[in-house]
Structure formats: C-alpha cells, structure tokens
N, C-alpha and C positions, 0 to 999 in steps of 0.2 A: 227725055228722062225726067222724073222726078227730082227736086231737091230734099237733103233731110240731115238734120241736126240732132246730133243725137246725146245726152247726157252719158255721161260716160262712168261718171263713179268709180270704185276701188278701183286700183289694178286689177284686183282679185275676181275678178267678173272675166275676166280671159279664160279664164280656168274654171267657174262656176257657175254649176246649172240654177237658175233663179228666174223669177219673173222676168227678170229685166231683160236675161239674155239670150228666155226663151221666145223671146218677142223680135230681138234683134235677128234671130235666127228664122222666124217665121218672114221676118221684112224680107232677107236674102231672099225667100225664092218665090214670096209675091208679087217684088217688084220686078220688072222690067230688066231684061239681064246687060247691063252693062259694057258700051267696049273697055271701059278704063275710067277710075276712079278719081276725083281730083277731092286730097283730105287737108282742110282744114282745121288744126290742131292746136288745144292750149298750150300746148307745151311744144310747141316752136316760134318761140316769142323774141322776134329779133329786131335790130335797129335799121330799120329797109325791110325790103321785099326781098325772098328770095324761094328758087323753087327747083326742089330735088331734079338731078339728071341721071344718077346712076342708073345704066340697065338692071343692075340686084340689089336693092335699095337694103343696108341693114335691117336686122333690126334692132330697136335700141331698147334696154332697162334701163329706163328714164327714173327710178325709185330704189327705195331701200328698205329695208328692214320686211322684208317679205320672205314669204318659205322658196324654197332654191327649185322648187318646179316652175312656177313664176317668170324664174330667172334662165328657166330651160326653154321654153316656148320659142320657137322661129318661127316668124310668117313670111316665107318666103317668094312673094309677090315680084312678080318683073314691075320693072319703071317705062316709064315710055319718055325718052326723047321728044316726039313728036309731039304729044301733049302738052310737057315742057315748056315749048318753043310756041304753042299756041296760045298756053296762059301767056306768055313777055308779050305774044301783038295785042292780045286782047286787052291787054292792063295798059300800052303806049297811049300816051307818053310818060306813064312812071315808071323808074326802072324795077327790074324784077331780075334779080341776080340768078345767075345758075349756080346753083350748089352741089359739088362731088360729095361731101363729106356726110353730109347730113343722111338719115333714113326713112324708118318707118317709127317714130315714139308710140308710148302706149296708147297714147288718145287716140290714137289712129287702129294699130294693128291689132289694140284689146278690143276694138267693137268690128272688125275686119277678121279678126279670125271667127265670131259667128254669124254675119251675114254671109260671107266666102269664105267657108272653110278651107276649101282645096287650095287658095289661094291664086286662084287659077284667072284672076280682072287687075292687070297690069295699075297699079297706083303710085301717082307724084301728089308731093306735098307742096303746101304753098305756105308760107310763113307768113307771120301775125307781124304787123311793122307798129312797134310799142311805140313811135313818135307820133302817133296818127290819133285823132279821135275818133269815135264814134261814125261820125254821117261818113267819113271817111273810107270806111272795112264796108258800109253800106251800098258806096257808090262802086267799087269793086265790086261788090258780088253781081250790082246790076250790068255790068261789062261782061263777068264770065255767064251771065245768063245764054249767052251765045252756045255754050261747049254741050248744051242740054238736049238742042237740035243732033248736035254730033256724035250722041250717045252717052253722053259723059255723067255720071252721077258726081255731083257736087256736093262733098258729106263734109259737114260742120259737125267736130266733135268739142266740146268743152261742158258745163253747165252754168243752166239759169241763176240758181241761187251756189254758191262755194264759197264756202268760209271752213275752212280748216282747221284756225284758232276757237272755234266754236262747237265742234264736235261733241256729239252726247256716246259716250261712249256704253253708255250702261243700258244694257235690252230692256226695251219697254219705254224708254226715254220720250216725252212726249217732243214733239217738233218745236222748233221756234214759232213764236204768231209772228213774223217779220219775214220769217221765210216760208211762211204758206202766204202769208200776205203778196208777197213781192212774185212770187212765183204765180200764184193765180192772176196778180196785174197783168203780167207778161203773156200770161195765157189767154186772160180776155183782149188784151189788145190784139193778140195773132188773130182769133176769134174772128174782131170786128174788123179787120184789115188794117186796124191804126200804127201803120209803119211808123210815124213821128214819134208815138206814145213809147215804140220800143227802143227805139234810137234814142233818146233823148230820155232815158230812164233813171239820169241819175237826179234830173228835178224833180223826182218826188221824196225824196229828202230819206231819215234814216234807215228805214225797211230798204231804201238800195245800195247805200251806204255799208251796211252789213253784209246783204245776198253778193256783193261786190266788191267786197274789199281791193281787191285788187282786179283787171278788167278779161285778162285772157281769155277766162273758162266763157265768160260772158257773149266777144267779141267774134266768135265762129256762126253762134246764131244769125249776127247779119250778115255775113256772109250767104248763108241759107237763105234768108230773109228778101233783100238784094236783087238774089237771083229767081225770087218766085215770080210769076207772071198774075195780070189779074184773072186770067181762066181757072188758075187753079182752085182745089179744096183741101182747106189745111185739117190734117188730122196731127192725132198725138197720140203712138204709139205705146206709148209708156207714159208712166209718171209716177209721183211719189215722192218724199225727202225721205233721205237716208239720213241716220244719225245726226238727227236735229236741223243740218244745215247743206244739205246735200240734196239738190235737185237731180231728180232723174226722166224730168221732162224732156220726153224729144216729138220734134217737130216733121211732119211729112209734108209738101206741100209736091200735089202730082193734078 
C-alpha cells in the first residue's frame, strides 16, 4: 500500500465540494483499495501511546462554533481489533495502550468521509505521544512501515504550516512569506529525499517557529514519512495555504 499525509484544514471540508476535497476523493479510488486504515491524527495528542479498539469506533465533534450539519455527519467505519494488536507488536518494546473510549476525531474522519465515502475500510487510530520528539514519531512510522505489506494504508492527517493565531480572515488575503516559505522547505526536502532536513525542522529558526507553533498538526507527517521506503515516488496531491497560515499540502509516497 501506499503511505499519505494529508492536510486537512477546516472541519468544513467534510461537508464541502473544493479543490481539496475533490482531490481527496479522486485519491480514494486511484489508490489501491485497502484492508484497513491505520489514522494518524492531530488531534489525538496524548501523554503515551495509545490505539483505538472499539469494533464501532465514534465519531467525535472534536470543534465548535460550526453550522449543526457539521455536527450531524457519522462516519461510521468498523474498528479492527486485529490491526490494534498488530500496531502494540509492531511499536514493542514501547507501550501502546488500548483505548475503548476514544474514536474517530475530525482529522481523521473529515478526510475519510471523501476518500471512503461508504465507509466501508475498517480504521484504528494511533495517538501522537506529546512527551516525544520529533526523530522519535519518525522511528515509529519506520516500525509500522511493515502494516503496508499487509494492506494497511498508513494516513497521516495534521498540517505542514498551522498557526491558528494567525489566520487572515478577509478574502483575497495574501499568504504569509514564512508560510509559503516553510512549507516549500518541507516540500523540497520530501523532494530531495532529505529525511533529516524534515525531522529536524525546527533548526531553521522563525519561518518554523510560526508554520509550528505548536507540533501535532506537524508530527503525523513523520509518521508518513518514517514509514516510506526508498523505492517509492513522492507526490503531492494537493497544496496551497488557506487563510494566510494554513497548509493544505499533502503527501503520497506509493
């Protein structure tokens, strides 16, 4: 299978026809059809590892201040046990908790309801361990590179540049030069295969500092990243900043 990282943007992209999501829906049915999804998510950002079990995994309205169809949206995807149980040998010896409670959040099921609409490729979540650095979420993804053989799509959802506080709200808005800047960095590094250059991103000083304020949206790509082999060819399905500071770069590597 394929690995791919995909920018995710508004919630409002679950529900809207756009570049971005008419792309994401064209990926569903070029790529390779999947036994089962393994979704890495910014917004499952916990203290350890841990990875959905339920067979009907929720789904969660991880947000607020949105219009109430948003809030109506199911994706109602089976979980696989099995998967589960295969990410905890694969990640040994760190642990990796099994979580009843937890679901499916946006970052996941807003870019899952237009690759697989029917909802019909059973997906477990694997949570972002916020005590970790960087080379750290890297060496993991290089461990589930295994699940790829087994059909597994490996989906990194977050983005490259997100900065929130920085938002241009007003149409027409030109973009930041820190965030086309940072964002093209990251994009030439995949490019030229320089894994170091993308891990190790926050020594190029404030252009990461900004695209990064904080690391989540960030830390899914290596995951993707991690888990590419050197046969592959990396493409980028998408791209673009949204409202100044909003990457909508996503990564394919098959």
């Amino acid at each position: 299978m394929p690995t791919l990282f995909i920018g995710h943007g508004s919630p409002m992209n679950a529900i809207e026809d756009n570049i971005h999501t008419r792309a994401w829906r064209q990926l569903g049915t070029s790529l390779p059809r999947p036994q089962a999804i393994l979704a890495i998510s910014a917004h499952w950002y916990t203290n350890g590892s841990g990875v959905t079990t339920a067979a009907q995994p929720r789904t969660i309205h991880d947000f607020y201040g949105f219009p109430p169809e948003l809030f109506a949206q199911n994706y109602p995807a089976a979980g696989s046990g099995a998967l589960a149980r295969r990410v905890q040998e694969l990640l040994r010896p760190d642990t990796v908790v099994e979580d009843h409670e937890w679901g499916l959040d946006h970052g996941s099921w807003s870019v899952l309801t237009h690759l697989y609409p029917q909802a019909d490729v059973p997906v477990v979540q694997l949570s972002i361990d916020a005590t970790r650095a960087p080379e750290y979420h890297y060496r993991l993804g290089q461990k589930l590179a295994a699940l790829r053989d087994d059909g597994v799509l490996i989906l990194g959802s977050g983005g490259i540049v997100h900065n929130l506080q920085r938002m241009r709200w007003e149409a027409g808005a030109d973009d930041y030069a820190w965030a086309v800047s940072f964002d093209q960095y990251v994009r030439s590094a995949l490019t030229r295969g320089d894994h170091q250059a993308v891990i190790e991103f926050e020594q190029i000083g404030e252009a990461a500092q900004l695209s990064v304020p904080t690391p989540e949206h960030y830390l899914p790509l290596l995951y993707v990243l991690g888990a590419s082999s050197k046969s592959d060819e990396v493409a980028f399905p998408t791209e673009g900043i949204e409202m100044g500071s909003i990457s909508m770069l996503s990564v394919l590597y098959s």
